[in-house]
N, C-alpha and C positions, 0 to 999 in steps of 0.2 A: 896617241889619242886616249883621253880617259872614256874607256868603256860603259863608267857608272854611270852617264847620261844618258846610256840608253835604258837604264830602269825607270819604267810606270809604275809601279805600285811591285805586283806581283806578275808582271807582265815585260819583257823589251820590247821598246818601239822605239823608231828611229825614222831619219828620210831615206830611201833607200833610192829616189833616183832624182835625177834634175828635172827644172821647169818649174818651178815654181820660185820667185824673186825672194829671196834675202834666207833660201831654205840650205843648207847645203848638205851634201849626201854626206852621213854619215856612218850607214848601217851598208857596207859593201859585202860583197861576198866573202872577201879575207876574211873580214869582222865574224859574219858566220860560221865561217870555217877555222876558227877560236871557238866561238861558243860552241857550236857540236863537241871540238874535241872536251872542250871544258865539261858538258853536262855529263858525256861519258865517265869523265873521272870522278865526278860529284855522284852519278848515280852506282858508278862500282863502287866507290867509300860506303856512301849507303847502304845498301844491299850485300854486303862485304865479299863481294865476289871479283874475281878477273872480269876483266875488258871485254876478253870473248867471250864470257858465258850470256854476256847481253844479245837481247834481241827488241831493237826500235825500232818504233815507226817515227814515218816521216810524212806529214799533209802540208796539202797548202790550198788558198783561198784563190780567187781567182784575178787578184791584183796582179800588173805586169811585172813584176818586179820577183813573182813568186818562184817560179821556173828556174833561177839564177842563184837567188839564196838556197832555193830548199840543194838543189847539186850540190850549194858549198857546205851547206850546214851537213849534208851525209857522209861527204867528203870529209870532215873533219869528225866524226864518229867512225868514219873508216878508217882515219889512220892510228884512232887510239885504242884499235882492238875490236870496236863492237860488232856485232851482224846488225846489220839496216836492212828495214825494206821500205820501195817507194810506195806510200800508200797514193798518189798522184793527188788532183781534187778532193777534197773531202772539205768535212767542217771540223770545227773543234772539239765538241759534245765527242764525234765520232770517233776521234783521236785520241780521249780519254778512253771511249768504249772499246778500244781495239787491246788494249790491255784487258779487259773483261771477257771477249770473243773467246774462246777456246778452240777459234778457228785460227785466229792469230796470235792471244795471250801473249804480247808483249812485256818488257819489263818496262819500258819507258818510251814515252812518244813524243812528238812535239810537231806544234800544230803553225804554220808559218801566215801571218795575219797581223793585221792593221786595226780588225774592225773596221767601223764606221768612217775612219779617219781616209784625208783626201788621199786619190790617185797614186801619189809620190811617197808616200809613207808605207812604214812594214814593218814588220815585227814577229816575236816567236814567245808560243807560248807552251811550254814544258807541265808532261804528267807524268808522276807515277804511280804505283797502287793504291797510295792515299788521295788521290784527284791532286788536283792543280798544287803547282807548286807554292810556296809561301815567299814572302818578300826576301826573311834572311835568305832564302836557297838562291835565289837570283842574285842577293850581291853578292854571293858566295861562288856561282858561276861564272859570273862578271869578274869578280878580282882574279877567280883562277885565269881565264882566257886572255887577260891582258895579257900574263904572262909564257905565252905559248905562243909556238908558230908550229904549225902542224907539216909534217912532210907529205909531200903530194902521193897520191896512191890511186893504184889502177880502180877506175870508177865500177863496181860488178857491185849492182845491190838486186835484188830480187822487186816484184813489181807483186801490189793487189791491188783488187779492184773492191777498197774498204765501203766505199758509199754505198754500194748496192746490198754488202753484207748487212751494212747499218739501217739501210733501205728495207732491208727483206725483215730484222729484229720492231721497226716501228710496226710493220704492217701486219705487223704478227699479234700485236699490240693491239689496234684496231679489230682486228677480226676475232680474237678471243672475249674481248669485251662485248662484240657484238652478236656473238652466235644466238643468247637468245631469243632476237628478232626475227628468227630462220630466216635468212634471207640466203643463206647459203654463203658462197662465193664473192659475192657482191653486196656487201650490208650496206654502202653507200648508195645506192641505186636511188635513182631520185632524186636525189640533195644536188645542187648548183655550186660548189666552193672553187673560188678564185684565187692565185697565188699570185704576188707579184714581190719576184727576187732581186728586183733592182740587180740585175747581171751580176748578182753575186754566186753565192756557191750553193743556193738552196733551189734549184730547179728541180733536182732531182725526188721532190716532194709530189710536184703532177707526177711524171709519168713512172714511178717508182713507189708511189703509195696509193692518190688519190685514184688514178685511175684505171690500173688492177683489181682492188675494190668497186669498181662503180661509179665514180663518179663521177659530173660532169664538170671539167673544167674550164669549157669555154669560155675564153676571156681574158686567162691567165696571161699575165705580160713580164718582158724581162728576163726571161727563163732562162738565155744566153748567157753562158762567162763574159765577161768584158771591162778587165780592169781599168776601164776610160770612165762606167760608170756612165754612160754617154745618156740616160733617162734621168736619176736623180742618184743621192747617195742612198744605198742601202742602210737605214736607219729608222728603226719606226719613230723614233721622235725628230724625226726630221719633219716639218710643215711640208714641205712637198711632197716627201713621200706616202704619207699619210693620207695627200689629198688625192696621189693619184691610185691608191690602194682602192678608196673610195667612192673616186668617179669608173673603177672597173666594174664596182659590186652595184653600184645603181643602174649604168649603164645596161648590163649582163644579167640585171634582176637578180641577181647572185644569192644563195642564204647564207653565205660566209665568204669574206674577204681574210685573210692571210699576209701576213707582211714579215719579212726575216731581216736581220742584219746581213753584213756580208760572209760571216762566218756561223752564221744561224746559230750563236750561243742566245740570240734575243729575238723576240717575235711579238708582234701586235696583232689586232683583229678588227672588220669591219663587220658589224650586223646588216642582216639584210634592209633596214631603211636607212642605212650611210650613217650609222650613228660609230664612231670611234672609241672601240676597246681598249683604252692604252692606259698608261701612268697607274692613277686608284681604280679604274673599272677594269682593268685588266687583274689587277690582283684580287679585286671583287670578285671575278669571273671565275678564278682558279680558284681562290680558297672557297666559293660555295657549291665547286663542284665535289670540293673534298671534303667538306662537313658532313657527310652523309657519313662518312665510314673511318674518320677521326673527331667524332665529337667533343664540344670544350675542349679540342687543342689550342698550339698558340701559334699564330702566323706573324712571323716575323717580314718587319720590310724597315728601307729605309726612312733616315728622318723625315724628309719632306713630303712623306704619305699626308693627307687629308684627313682631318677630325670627323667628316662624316664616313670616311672611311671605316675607323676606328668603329664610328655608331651600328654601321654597318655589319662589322663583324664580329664585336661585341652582343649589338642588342638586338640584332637581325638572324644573326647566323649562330647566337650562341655561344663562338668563340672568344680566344685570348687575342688581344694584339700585342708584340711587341714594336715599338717604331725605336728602331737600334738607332743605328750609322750607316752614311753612304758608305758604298765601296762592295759589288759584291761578293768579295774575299771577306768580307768584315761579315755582312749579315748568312752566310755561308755557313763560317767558324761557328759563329753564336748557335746556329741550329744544330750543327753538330755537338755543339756543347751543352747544348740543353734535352737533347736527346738520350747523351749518354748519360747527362744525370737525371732519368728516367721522368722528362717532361716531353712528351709528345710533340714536334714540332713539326710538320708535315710539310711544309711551304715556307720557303726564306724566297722574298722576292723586290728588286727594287724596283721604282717608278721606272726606268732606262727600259724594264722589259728582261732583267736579266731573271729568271726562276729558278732556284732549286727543289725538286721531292727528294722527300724524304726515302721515297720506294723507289727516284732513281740515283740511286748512288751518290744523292747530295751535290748529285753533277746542273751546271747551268746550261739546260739546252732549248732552246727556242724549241727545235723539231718533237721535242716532248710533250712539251705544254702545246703545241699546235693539235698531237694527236688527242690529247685530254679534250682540248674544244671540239675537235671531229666527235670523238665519242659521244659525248656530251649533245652536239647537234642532235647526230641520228635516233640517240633515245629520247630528246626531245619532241622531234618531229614523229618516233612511233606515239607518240603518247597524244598528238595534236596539240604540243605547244613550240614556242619559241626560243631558240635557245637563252634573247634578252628576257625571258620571264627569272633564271637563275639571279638578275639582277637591278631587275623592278623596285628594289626597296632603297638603291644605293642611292641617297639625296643627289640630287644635279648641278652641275660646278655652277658657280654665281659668277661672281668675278675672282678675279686672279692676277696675280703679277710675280716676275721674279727682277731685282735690282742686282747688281751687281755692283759692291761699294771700292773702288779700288784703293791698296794701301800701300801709300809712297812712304815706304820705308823701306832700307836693304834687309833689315834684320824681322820681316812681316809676319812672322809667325807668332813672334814674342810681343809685337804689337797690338796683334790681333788677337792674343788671350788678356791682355791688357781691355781692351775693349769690351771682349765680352765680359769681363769682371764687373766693367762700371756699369756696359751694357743691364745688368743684371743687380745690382747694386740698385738704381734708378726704378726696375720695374718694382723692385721690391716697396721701394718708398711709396709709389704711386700703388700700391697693394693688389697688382694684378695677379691675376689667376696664370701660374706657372708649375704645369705638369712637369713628371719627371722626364729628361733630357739625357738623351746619351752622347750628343755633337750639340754644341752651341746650345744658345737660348729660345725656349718654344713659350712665349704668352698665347694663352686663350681668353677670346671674351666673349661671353655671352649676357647681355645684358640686354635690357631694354633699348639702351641707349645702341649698342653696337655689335656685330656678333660675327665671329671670324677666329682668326689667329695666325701668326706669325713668328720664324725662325729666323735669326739672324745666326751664321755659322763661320768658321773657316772653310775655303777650299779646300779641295785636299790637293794640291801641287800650287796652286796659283795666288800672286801676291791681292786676293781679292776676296771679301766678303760676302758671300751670296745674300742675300734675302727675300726671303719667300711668303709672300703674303697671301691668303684665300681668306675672300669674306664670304660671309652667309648668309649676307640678304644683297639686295642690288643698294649703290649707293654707300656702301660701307666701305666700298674700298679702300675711296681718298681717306677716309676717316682712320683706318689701319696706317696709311703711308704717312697721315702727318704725324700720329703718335712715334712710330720708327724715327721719324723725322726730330723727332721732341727726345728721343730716347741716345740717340746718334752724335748730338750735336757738340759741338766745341774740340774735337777730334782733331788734331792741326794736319796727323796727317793719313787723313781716313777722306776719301772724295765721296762724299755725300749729295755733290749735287744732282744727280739721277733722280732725287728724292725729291726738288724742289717743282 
């Protein structure tokens, strides 16, 4: 079997069990038990040490599948020398942080997970001191474990209980921020915040943070493992999940609704009038809770952020925006790189909900930026305001659309910069207004006549075109989609009719 198809990006994902019609398994536990022994040998070259002088962890999410791999993938780290321990449930964010713990100070971890993706599907994602690994290190591990077959070895790994460790560092977090409210022990007291984990792996948020401190969680749903997923999928941009995050926080009167992926590297928010903190208001949320004490930084996010955004965080808050590239590997790098060349960059975050700070370790974790919003509440609410006053000024979505142009071509990538070439050729004759781009083509209009703006891009795996329309008055919309439509046209093998 070639292994390379189980590389996403900087990520393996694969199916990893049956039931689902035309899927077939192809991330088994052998498969695992390759990769473990592979990463070990990838991370001794690294670090130019022996086998045994390593010490990994091992998580997993609460998908069924997870229980099976993570044995194989330890198992195959135990036969190439290293010390493993089972870090059992956990998240991801924590799996990088147990290499930082000095309880555990790991050399290398890896966190076994899917995300958001359905039931049947799994994957693994590998840290070492530097955070997440990069794409070369994954094909790099992939090509090595093809060619390996690990010998079986008596299973003796050592067991922790990381969540609660990770659990105890957040709440440590909240409480120091909040001491000077005196409230003591309980700085939450008062406050109503609702979590709902879609049966992923972030329960451990009630009664591990929220309600040690204070506060009331009544309402909270989902808060079981259950790799069936049997409420909706753990995903804040998923429509259902979102609505049922929602109807917790109006129902419950709630002042905060909560929402996490399955691996709580991503998290969304509900205000207490059902209004949704997700995509540009969520990174509206974070970077003006951070303006206070990074002024005129740059907050980086990806392309498909919203021009009022930008206004927002420009002519609102002060700040730089950068709108990179998707991919949060991509806008991740970029902050580390503009940091080390001594530009302040505090916040890399994409519309998905994915965030990194700059103060934690560059790492993306939902459960961090949840604590920012807690914080943020409760000095809001000492103060008698709202936590939505931090984002009162961010204009209001009008209309919206995302198109999908599919491209029947085998060789689509080379198509599709073909495209955007003439794509881009075209707007230039017709003298529209084209800000700088770092993926695909971004037209802005602001005229009399029409006002909005529009990305036409590659995917980044799939033979498909996104495009991303937001206008800025009502009515504008159509008016956006037939200029794409005028811009698009004569493509023989670009399917444009989604557009018509």
């Amino acid at each position: 079997m070639d292994l390379m198809k189980l590389q996403n990006g900087s990520d393996i994902r694969g199916v990893a069990l049956e039931g689902v019609e035309g899927e077939n398994v192809n991330l088994t536990p052998q498969i695992a038990k390759q990769i473990g022994c592979a990463y070990v040998s990838w991370l001794a070259k690294k670090l130019d040490v022996d086998a045994p002088a390593l010490r990994i962890g091992v998580g997993r999410d609460s998908r069924l599948s997870g229980p099976d791999l993570a044995d194989a993938l330890m198992e195959g780290m135990l036969s190439a020398g290293a010390q493993v321990t089972d870090c059992g449930m956990a998240t991801t964010p924590a799996m990088f942080m147990s290499i930082v713990f000095p309880e555990t100070n790991f050399n290398g971890s890896a966190m076994i997970t899917a995300s958001h993706l359905p039931f049947n599907r799994n994957g693994i994602k590998f840290f070492d001191d530097d955070g997440g690994l990069e794409h070369e290190d994954i094909t790099e591990i992939l090509n090595l474990a093809g060619f390996l077959n690990p010998a079986h070895v008596n299973f003796n790994v050592e067991k922790c209980d990381l969540i609660t460790l990770y659990a105890d560092y957040l709440r440590g977090k909240i409480a120091d921020a909040l001491k000077p409210l005196g409230k003591g022990e309980k700085p939450l007291e008062g406050l109503h915040i609702v979590v709902d984990s879609g049966n992923g792996a972030s329960g451990f948020f009630v009664d591990k943070i929220l309600k040690p401190l204070g506060a009331n969680t009544e309402g909270s749903q989902f808060l079981e493992p259950d790799g069936n997923f049997p409420n909706h999928i753990p995903n804040p941009e998923n429509k259902q999940a979102m609505e049922a995050i929602r109807e917790a926080v109006l129902k419950n009167k709630a002042d905060l609704g909560l929402i996490f992926d399955t691996d709580v590297d991503r998290m969304s928010a509900v205000l207490s009038d059902g209004s949704e903190v997700n995509r540009d208001s969520i990174i509206a949320m974070i970077a003006a809770i951070l303006a206070p004490e990074y002024p005129g930084s740059t907050i980086i996010t990806d392309s498909v952020t919203s021009d009022r955004l930008t206004y927002f965080l420009q002519d609102v808050l002060g700040l730089k925006h950068l709108c990179y590239m998707r991919g949060y590997k991509n806008v991740i790098n970029k902050q580390k790189e503009l940091n080390a060349a001594g530009i302040v960059a505090p916040l890399a975050m994409e519309t998905s909900g994915h965030g990194a700070l700059k103060d934690n370790f560059y790492l993306d974790d939902g459960a961090f930026l949840a604590v920012k919003l807690v914080i943020a509440l409760a000095q809001a609410a000492a103060n008698g305001k709202k936590l939505d006053s931090l984002i009162e000024k961010l204009p209001p979505l009008v209309e919206e659309g995302e198109y999908r142009l599919k491209i029947n071509d085998e060789d689509f990538k080379n198509y599709g910069k073909r495209v955007l070439a003439e794509f881009k050729m075209r707007a230039l004759d017709e003298d529209y207004e084209m800000p700088e781009s770092f993926e695909g083509v971004r037209i802005t209009f602001n005229t009399e006549e029409i006002k909005g703006w529009l990305l036409l891009r590659m995917s980044l795996h799939d033979p498909v075109m996104p495009l991303n329309i937001e206008a800025g008055r009502k009515g504008d919309l159509p008016k956006l989609v037939e200029i794409a439509r005028k811009l698009t046209a004569g493509f023989d093998k670009l399917d444009t009719s989604c557009l018509k």
